[in-house]
N, C-alpha and C positions, 0 to 999 in steps of 0.2 A: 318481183320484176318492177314495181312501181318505184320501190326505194332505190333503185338501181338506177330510173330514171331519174328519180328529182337529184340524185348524188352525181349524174352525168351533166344536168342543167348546173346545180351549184358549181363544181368545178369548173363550167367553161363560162358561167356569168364570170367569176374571180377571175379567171384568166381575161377577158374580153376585158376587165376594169382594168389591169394590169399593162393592155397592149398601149394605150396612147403614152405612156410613162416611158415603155420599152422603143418607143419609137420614135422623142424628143432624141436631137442629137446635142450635142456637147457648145456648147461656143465655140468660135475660133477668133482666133486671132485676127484671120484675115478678112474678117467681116467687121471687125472693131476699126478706131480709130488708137491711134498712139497710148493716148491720154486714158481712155475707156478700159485698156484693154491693162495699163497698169493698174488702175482704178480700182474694176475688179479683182487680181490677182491681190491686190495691199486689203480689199474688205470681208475677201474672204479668209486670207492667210495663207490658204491651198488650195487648189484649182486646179482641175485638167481642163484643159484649152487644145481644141484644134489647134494645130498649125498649119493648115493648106494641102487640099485633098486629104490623104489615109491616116498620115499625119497625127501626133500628140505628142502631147508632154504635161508630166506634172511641174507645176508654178507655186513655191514659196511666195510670201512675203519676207521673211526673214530666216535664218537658220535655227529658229525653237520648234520651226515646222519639221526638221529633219530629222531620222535616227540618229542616236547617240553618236556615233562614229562616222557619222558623213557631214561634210562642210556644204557651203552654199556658194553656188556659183553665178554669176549671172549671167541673165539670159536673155538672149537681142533674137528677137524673130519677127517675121515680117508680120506688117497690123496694112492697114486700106491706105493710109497715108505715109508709114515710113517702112523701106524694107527691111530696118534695124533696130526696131525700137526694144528699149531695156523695158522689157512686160514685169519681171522683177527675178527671181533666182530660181535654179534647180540644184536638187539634194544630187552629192555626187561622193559615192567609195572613192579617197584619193589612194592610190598604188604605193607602191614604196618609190619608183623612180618618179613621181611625183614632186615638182615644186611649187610652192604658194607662187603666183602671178598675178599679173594684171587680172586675170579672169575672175578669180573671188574677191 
């Protein structure tokens, strides 16, 4: 019975150390400024970032962040001071009816 208890205490000390980790939320965007918010995505390389309320998206810096087969697009989402700012690219499967664009 004792071991049952000290192995009921170990598992919810780890868990308890584990909850303030689980309970940071992500950056967003719309808490950043323009600048900050491309700043971060170019220092990390890759980044999930809020974008406004439920909101996300993962953010390249460049397309060596992507799988083999998906290109880089970029990507304008609202930051504190612009509702369009270029934060930097997302990884996108292009289709067969697909054309390269303004957009990559």
């Amino acid at each position: 019975m004792r071991k049952r208890a000290i192995l009921i205490c170990a598992v919810g000390t780890a868990l308890g150390a584990t909850a303030p980790a689980l309970a940071q939320g992500r950056p967003s965007t719309t808490a950043m400024n323009c600048a900050q918010a491309a700043r971060l995505v170019a220092a990390r390389g890759a980044i999930v970032l809020g974008t406004g309320g439920p909101t996300y998206d993962r953010f390249v810096r460049d397309r060596s962040f992507c799988e083999p087969t998906e290109i880089a697009r970029r990507a304008f989402r609202p930051t504190r001071d612009n509702p369009e700012c270029l934060v930097g690219y997302t990884c996108y499967e292009p289709g067969n009816d697909d054309w390269l664009g303004s957009d990559f």
